[in-house]
C-alpha positions as CSV (number, residue, x, y, z in Angstrom):
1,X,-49.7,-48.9,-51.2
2,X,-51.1,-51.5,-52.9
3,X,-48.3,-53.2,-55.3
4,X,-47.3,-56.1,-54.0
5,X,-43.9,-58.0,-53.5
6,X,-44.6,-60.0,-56.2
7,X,-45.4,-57.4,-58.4
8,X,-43.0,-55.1,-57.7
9,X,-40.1,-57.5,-58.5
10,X,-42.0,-58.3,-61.8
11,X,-42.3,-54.8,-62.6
12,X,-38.6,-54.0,-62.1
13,X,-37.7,-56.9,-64.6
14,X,-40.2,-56.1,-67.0
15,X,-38.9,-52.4,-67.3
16,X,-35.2,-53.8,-67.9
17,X,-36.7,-56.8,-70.5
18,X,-39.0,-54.8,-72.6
19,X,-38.8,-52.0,-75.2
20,X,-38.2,-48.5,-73.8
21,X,-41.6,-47.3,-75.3
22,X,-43.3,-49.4,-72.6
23,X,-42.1,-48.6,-70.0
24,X,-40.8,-45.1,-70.2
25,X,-37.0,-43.9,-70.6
26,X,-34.2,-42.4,-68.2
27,X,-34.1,-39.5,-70.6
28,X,-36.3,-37.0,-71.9
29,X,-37.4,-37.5,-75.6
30,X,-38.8,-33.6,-75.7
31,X,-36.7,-31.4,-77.1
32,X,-35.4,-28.2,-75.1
33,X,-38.3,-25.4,-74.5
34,X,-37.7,-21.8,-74.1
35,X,-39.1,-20.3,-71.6
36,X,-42.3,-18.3,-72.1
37,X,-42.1,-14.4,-72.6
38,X,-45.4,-13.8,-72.0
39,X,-48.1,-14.4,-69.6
40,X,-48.7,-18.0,-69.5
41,X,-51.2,-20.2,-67.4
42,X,-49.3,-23.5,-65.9
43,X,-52.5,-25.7,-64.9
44,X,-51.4,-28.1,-61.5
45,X,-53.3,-31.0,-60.5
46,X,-53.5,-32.2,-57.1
47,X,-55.7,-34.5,-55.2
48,X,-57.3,-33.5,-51.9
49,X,-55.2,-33.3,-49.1
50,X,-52.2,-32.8,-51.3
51,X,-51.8,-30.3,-49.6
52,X,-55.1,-29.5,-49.7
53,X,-56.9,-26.5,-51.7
54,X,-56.8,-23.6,-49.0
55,X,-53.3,-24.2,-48.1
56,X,-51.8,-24.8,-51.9
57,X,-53.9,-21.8,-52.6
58,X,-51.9,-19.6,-50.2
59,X,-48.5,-20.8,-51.8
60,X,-50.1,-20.1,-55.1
61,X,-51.1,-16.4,-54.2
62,X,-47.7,-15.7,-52.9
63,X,-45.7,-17.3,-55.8
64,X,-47.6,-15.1,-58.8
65,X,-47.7,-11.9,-56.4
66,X,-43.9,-12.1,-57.1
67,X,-44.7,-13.5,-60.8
68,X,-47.1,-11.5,-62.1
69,X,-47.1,-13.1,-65.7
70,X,-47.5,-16.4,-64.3
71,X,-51.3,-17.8,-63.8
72,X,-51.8,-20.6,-61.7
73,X,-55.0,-22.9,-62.0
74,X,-55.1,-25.8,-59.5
75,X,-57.2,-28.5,-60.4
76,X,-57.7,-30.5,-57.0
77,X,-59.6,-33.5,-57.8
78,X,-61.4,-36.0,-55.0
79,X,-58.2,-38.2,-53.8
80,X,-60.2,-41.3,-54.7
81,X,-60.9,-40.3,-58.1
82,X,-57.4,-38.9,-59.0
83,X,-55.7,-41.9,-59.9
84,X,-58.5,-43.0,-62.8
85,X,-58.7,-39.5,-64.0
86,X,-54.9,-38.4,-64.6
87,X,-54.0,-40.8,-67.0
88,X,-56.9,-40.8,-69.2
89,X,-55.7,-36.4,-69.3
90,X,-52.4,-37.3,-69.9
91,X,-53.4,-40.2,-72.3
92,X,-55.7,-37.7,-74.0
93,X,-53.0,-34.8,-74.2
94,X,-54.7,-32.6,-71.9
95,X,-52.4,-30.1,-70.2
96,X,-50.7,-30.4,-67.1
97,X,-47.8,-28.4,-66.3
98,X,-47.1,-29.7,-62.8
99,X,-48.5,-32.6,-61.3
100,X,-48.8,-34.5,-57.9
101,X,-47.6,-37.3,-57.6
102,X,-48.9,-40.3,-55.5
103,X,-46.2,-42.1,-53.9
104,X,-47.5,-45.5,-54.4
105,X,-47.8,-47.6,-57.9
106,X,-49.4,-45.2,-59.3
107,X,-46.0,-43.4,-59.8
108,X,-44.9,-45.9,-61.8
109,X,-47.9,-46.3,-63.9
110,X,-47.4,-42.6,-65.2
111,X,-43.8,-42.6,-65.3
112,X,-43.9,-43.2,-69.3
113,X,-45.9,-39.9,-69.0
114,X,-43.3,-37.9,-67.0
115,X,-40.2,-35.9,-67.6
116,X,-37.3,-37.6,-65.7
117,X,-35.9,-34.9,-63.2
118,X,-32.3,-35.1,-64.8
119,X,-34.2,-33.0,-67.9
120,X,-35.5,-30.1,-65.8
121,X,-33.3,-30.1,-62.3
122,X,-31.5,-26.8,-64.9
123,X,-34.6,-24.7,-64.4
124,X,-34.8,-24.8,-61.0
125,X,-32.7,-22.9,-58.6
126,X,-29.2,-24.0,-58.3
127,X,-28.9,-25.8,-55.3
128,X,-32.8,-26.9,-55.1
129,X,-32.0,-30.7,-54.7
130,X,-29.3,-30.5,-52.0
131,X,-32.3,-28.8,-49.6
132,X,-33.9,-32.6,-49.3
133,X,-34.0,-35.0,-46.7
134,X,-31.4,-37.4,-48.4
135,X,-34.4,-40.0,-46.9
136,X,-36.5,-38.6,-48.8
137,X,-34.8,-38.5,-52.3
138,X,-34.0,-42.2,-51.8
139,X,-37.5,-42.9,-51.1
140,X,-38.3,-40.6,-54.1
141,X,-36.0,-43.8,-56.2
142,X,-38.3,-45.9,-54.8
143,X,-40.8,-44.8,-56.3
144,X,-40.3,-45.8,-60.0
145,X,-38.9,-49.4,-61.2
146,X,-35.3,-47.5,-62.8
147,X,-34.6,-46.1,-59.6
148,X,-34.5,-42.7,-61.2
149,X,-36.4,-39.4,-59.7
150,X,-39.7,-38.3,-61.7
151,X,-40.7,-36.0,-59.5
152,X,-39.4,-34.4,-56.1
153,X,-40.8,-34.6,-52.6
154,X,-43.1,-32.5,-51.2
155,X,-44.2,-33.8,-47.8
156,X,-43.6,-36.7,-46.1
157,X,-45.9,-38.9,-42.7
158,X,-45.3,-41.4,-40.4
159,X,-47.2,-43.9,-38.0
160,X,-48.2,-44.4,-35.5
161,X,-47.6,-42.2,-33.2
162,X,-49.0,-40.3,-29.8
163,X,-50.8,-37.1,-29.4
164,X,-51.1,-36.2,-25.2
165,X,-53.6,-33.6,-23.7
166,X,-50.3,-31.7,-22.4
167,X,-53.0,-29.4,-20.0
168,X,-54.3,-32.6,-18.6
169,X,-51.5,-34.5,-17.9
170,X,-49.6,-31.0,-16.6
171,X,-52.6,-30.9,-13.7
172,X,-51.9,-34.6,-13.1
173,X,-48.4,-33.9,-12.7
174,X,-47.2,-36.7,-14.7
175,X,-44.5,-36.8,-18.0
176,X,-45.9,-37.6,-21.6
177,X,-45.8,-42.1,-21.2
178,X,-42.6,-43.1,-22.3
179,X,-42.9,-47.0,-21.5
180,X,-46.0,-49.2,-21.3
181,X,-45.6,-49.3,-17.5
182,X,-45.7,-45.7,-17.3
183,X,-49.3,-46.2,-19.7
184,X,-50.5,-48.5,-17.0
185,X,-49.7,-45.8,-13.9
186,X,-51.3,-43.5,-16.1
187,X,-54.5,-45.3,-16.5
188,X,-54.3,-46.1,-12.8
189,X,-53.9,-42.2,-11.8
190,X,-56.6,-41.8,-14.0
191,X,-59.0,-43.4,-12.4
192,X,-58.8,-42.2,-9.5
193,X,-58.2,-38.6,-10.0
194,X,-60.5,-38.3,-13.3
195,X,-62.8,-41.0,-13.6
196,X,-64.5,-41.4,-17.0
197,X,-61.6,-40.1,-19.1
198,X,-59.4,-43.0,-20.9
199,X,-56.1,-43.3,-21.4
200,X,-56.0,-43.8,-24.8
201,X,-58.1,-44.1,-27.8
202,X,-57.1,-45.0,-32.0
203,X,-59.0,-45.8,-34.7
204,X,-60.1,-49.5,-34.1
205,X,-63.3,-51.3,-35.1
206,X,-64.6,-50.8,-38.7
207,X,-60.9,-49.0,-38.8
208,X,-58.7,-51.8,-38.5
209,X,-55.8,-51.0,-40.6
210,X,-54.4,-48.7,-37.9
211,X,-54.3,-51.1,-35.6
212,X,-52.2,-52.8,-37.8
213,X,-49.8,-49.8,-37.9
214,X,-49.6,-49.9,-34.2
215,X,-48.8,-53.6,-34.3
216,X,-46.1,-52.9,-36.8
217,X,-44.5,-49.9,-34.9
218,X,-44.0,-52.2,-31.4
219,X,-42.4,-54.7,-34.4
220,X,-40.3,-52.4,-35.2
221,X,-38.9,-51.7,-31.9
222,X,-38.1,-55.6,-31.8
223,X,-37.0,-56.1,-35.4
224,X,-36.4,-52.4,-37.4
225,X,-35.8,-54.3,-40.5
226,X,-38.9,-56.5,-40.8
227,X,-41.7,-54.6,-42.4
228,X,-38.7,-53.8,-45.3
229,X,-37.7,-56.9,-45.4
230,X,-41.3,-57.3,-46.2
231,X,-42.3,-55.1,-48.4
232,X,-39.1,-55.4,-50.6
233,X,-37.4,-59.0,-49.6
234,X,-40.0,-61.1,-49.6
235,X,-39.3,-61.6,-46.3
236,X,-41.4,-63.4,-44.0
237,X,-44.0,-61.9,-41.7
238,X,-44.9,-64.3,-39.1
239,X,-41.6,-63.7,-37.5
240,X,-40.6,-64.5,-33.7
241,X,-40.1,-60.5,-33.5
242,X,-44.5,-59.9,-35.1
243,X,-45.6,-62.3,-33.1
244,X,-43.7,-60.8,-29.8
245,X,-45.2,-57.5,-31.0
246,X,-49.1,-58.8,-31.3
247,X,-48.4,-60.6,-27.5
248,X,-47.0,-57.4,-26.5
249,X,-50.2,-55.5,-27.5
250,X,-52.3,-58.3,-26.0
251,X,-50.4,-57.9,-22.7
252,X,-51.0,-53.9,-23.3
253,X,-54.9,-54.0,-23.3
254,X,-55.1,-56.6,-20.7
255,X,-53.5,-55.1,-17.9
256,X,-54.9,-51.4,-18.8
257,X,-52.2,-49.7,-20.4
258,X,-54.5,-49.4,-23.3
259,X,-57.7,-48.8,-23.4
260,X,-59.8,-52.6,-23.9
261,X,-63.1,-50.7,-24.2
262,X,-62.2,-49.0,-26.9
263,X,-61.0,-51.5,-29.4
264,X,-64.9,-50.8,-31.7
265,X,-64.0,-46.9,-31.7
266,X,-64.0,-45.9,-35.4
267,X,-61.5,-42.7,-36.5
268,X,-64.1,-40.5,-36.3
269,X,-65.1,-41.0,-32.6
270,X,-61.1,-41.8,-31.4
271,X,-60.7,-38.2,-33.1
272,X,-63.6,-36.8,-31.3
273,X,-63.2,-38.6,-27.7
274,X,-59.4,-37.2,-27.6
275,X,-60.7,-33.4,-29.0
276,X,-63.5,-33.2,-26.1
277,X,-61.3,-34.1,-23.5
278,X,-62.6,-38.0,-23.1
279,X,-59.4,-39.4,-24.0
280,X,-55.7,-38.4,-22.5
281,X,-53.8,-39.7,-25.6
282,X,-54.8,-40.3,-29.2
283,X,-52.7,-43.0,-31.2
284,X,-52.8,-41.8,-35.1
285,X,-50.6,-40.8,-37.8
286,X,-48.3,-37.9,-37.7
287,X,-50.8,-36.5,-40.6
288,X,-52.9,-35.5,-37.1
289,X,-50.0,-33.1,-36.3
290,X,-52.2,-30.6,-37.3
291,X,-53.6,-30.8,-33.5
292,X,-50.7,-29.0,-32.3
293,X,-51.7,-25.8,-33.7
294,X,-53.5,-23.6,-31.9
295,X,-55.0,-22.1,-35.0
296,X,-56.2,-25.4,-36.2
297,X,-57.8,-26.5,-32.8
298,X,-59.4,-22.8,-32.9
299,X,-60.8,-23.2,-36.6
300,X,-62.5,-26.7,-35.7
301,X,-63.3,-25.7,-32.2
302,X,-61.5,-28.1,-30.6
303,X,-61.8,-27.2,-26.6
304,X,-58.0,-28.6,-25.7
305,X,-56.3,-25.4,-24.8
306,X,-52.3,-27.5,-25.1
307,X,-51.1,-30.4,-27.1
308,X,-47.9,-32.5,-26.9
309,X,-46.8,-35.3,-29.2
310,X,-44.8,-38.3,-28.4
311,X,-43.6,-41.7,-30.0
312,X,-45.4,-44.8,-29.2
313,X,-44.4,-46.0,-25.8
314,X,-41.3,-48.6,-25.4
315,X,-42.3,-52.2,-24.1
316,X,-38.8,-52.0,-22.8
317,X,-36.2,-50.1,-24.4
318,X,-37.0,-46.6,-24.9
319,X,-34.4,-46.1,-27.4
320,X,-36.2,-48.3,-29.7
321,X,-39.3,-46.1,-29.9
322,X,-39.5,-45.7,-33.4
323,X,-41.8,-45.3,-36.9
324,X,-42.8,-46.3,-40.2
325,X,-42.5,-43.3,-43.0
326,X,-42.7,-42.5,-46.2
327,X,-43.6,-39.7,-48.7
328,X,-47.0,-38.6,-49.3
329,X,-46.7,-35.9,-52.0
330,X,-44.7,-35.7,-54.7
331,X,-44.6,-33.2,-57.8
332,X,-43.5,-34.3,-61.3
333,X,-44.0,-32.5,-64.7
334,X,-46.1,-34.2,-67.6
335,X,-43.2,-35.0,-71.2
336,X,-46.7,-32.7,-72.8
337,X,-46.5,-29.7,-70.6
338,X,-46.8,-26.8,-72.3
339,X,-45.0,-24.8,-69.5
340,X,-41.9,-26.9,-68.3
341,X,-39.2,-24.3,-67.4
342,X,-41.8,-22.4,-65.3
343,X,-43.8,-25.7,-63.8
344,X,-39.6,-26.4,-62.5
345,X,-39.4,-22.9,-60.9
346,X,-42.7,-23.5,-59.4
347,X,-42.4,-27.1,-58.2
348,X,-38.8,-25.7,-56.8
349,X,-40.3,-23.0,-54.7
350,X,-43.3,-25.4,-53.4
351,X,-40.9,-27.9,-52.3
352,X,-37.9,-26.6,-51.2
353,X,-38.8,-22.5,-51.3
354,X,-40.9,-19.6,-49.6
355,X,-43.8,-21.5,-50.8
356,X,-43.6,-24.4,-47.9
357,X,-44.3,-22.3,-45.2
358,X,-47.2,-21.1,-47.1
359,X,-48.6,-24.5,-47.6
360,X,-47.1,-26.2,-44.2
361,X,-48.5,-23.3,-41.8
362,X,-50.9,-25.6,-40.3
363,X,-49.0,-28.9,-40.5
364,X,-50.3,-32.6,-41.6
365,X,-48.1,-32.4,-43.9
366,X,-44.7,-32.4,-43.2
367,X,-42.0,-30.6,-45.5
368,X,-39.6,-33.1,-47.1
369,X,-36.8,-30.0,-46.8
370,X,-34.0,-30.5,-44.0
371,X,-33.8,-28.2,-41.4
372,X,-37.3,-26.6,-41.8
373,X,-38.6,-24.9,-38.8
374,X,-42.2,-23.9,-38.5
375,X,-43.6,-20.5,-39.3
376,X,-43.7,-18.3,-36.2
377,X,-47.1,-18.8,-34.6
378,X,-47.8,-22.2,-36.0
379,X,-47.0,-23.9,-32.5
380,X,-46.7,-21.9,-29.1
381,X,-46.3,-23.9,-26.1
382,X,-43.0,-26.1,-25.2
383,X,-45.4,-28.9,-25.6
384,X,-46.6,-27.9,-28.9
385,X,-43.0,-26.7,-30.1
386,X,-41.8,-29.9,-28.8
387,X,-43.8,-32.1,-30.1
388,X,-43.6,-30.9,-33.8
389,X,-40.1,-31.7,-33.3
390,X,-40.6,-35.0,-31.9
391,X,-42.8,-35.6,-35.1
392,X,-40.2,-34.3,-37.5
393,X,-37.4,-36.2,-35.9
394,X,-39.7,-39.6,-36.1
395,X,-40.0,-38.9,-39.5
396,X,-36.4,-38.0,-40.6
397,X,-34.9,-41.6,-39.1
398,X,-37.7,-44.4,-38.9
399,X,-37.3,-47.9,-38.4
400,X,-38.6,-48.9,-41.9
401,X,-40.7,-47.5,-45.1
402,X,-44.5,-46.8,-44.3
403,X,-44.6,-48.4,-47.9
404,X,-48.2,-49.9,-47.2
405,X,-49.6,-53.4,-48.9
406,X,-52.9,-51.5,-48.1
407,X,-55.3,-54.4,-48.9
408,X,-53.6,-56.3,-46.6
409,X,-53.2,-53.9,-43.7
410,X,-57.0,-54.4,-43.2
411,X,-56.9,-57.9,-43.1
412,X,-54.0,-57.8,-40.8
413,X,-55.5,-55.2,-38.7
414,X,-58.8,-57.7,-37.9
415,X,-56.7,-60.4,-37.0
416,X,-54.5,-57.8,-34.6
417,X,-57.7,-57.1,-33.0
418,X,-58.6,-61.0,-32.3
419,X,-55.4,-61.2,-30.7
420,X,-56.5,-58.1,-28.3
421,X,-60.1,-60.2,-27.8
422,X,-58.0,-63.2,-26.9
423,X,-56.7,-65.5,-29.8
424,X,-53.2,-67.2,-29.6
425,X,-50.5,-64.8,-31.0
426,X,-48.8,-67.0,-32.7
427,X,-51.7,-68.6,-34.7
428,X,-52.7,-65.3,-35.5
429,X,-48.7,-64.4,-37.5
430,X,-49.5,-67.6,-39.2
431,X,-53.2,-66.6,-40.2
432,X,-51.5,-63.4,-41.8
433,X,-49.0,-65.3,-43.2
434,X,-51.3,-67.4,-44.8
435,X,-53.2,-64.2,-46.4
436,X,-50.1,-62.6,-47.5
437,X,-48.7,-65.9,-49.2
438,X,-52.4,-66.4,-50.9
439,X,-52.1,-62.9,-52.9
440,X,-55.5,-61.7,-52.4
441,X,-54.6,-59.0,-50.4
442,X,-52.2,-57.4,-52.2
C-alpha cells in the first residue's frame, strides 16, 4: 500500500469538501439495464496473480458450461502494469464488465469510475453478501474514502507466518515451534541429528520488506493495535512495544533461534532452501499456502513429501501469536459496462459461489467467504489439513490490517536487519521514525 497517513486523511476530506463529480458519488448515476437476451461477451480484467490465469480460467469454464450465452474474455494484464493501464481503458470508454480491484489507493483512484455496490447487490443472488467474512466487508469500506463498498472481496493474505517440513520434524520427533525457546531446542536438535539443515530461512537481504513484516508480527504480539494506530491514527511508531519487538528479534538470531547466516538470503533462495530440504521452516506470507498442496509441490517438483503451517512463534505468550491481514482481490463493475446484471451474477458466483473452489483449489489465495472448506484433495495430511486451517483462522482474527506503507516497509526492513547485525534497538525505532515523519517513504 502506498497512501500514506497523510494522505489518506486529506483524501477523506477532500471527497466530503469537493463537488461530487470529483470524487465519485454513493449512488449510481446509470440508469437501470435490462438484462441481455442474447449471447453477450462480459470482458474481466485482472492482474496476474488475481487469481491468476489458469486458476480464474477454471471458474470461467465452469460458470459458462452452466451459461451457455454468456462469453467470458479475461484480460489478465502484468500486475505491475495494471494500475497505469485500467484507467486510461476506463478513461477512454473501453469495456470492462467486471474488474479487479486492487485493495490499495488504487481503489480509490477508480472509484469515480465504479458502480457503488448498493446499485447492483439486486442482481446477485439473494443472500450473496451475508456469505462474507464481516472482516472482510469492513476492510472492503476501507477501501474507498466514503466508506461505501465498490466492489466485493475476493481473497484475502496475511503475514508473516511459518511453513514446517512436517516429515522432518515428525522423524525428529519434535512439535511444530510454538515459542522462541522451542526455535532454539530446535536449532540445537538440529545440529546434532541433521547437520547442515537450518532452522529457518525468509526472505532477507535485497528482500528486506519482509523482515519488516516479521518485526511487525512479534509487535503485534506486544501492542495488537500499533501498526493501525499507524496506518490510520497517526500514531507513533517508535513505541516501547517496536522497539521491544526489534530487541526481541535481535535476541532471536543471536542465540540461534533464527537462523544469523541467513539474513543475505533473497525470496528466491529462502523459497528454494525450504523446498529442497535445507531449511526446517520457511517464514513468508500466507500467499505461500500453496505449499501445502500436494498437487502444487508435485507440479513444481518440490521433493517435501508433508507440509504443516504454523503462526510465528510467541516470545512469551503463545496466545498472542498473531497476524497482519488484509484483502488482496477485490471485484467491482465499471458505471460503462455494457453487461452489468450479468458481470453481478458473475462476480457473485466467483466470490461467494461454485466458482471459489474452482479458483481456490490450489490455495495462495484465500477465499474471503466464511466457513469455506477446501475442495477434497486439495490438502491430505493432518499437517496439511491443519495447517490450512491455522492459515485461515490467522486470517479471519489478526492483530491489525496488513494495510502496507510499501515504500516504507523497505526502508524499515534495512534498518530491522541492522538491528539483527548489531545496532542499538532503540536508535534504530527512532531512525524509522525519523523516515516515516520526513514523508519520503510513503
Amino acid at each position: 500500500m502506498t497512501i500514506s497517513r497523510r494522505a489518506f486523511a486529506a483524501l477523506v476530506a477532500g471527497c466530503t469538501l469537493t463537488l461530487t463529480a470529483a470524487c465519485g458519488s454513493g449512488s449510481s448515476s446509470t440508469a437501470p439495464e435490462a438484462a441481455a437476451t442474447g449471447p453477450i461477451t462480459l470482458n474481466l480484467w485482472t492482474w496476474t496473480g488475481a487469481p491468476g490465469g489458469t486458476a480464474m480460467q477454471r471458474a470461467i469454464d465452469a460458470y459458462t458450461k452452466d451459461h451457455p450465452n454468456v462469453t467470458i474474455k479475461n484480460n489478465e494484464i502484468a500486475a505491475a502494469d495494471f494500475k497505469a493501464k485500467v484507467p486510461l481503458a476506463l478513461n477512454a470508454g473501453q469495456q470492462i464488465d467486471v474488474l479487479a480491484v486492487q485493495p490499495n489507493l488504487f481503489a480509490d483512484q477508480i472509484r469515480g469510475q465504479l458502480r457503488p455496490l448498493s446499485s447492483w447487490e439486486k442482481d446477485m443472488p439473494a443472500g450473496t453478501m451475508a456469505k462474507f467474512q464481516p472482516l472482510a466487508i469492513d476492510l472492503g469500506k476501507k477501501l474507498y474514502s466514503d466508506g461505501q463498498l465498490y466492489s466485493v472481496p475476493l481473497g484475502m493474505s496475511g503475514s508473516a507466518v511459518g511453513y514446517y517440513n512436517a516429515a522432518l520434524l515428525k522423524e525428529l520427533g519434535v512439535q511444530p515451534p510454538q515459542a522462541f525457546a522451542d526455535m532454539a531446542a530446535l536449532a540445537k536438535t538440529l545440529q546434532e541429528k541433521k547437520p547442515g539443515i537450518s532452522v529457518a530461512v525468509m526472505p532477507s537481504g535485497t528482500d528486506s520488506w519482509f523482515q519488516d513484516e516479521f518485526a511487525l508480527t512479534l509487535a503485534g504480539q506486544k501492542d495488537a493495535n500499533f501498526f493501525d494506530n499507524v496506518r490510520y491514527h497517526n500514531g507513533k511508531w517508535n513505541t516501547p512495544a517496536y522497539a521491544q519487538s526489534l530487541t526481541d528479534l535481535q535476541k532471536a538470531y543471536g542465540d540461534g533461534s533464527l537462523d544469523k547466516n541467513s539474513i543475505d538470503v533473497d525470496y528466491a533462495k529462502a523459497e528454494e532452501a525450504f523446498a529442497t530440504g535445507k531449511a526446517a521452516i520457511l517464514f513468508n506470507g500466507t500467499w505461500d499456502s500453496n505449499l501445502l498442496s500436494p498437487a502444487y509441490r508435485a507440479a513444481n517438483r518440490i521433493g517435501l513429501t508433508d507440509v504443516g503451517a504454523m503462526p510465528v512463534p510467541a516470545v512469551s505468550d503463545v496466545s498472542t501469536r498473531s497476524l497482519r491481514s488484509f484483502l488482496d482481490v477485490t471485484m467491482g463493475i465499471p458505471k460503462k459496462a455494457k453487461h452489468p446484471k450479468e458481470a453481478a451474477d458473475f462476480i457473485a458466483y466467483l466470490t461467494a459461489g461454485a466458482g471459489v473452489d474452482q479458483w481456490a483449489n490450489r490455495l495462495g489465495l484465500i477465499p474471503a467467504v466464511q466457513g469455506w472448506s477446501a475442495p477434497r484433495g486439495t490438502v491430505a495430511s493432518d499437517a496439511e489439513q491443519s495447517g490450512l486451517k491455522t492459515i485461515q483462522d490467522l486470517i479471519a482474527n489478526p492483530h491489525s490490517d496488513r494495510n502496507n506503507l510499501s515504500a516504507f516497509s523497505a526502508e524499515a526492513g534495512k534498518k530491522v536487519l541492522s538491528v539483527i547485525g548489531g545496532a542499538d534497538p532503540q536508535q534504530a525505532a527512532q531512525r524509522m521514525q525519523a523516515d516515516l515523519d520526513s514523508g519520503k517513504f510513503n
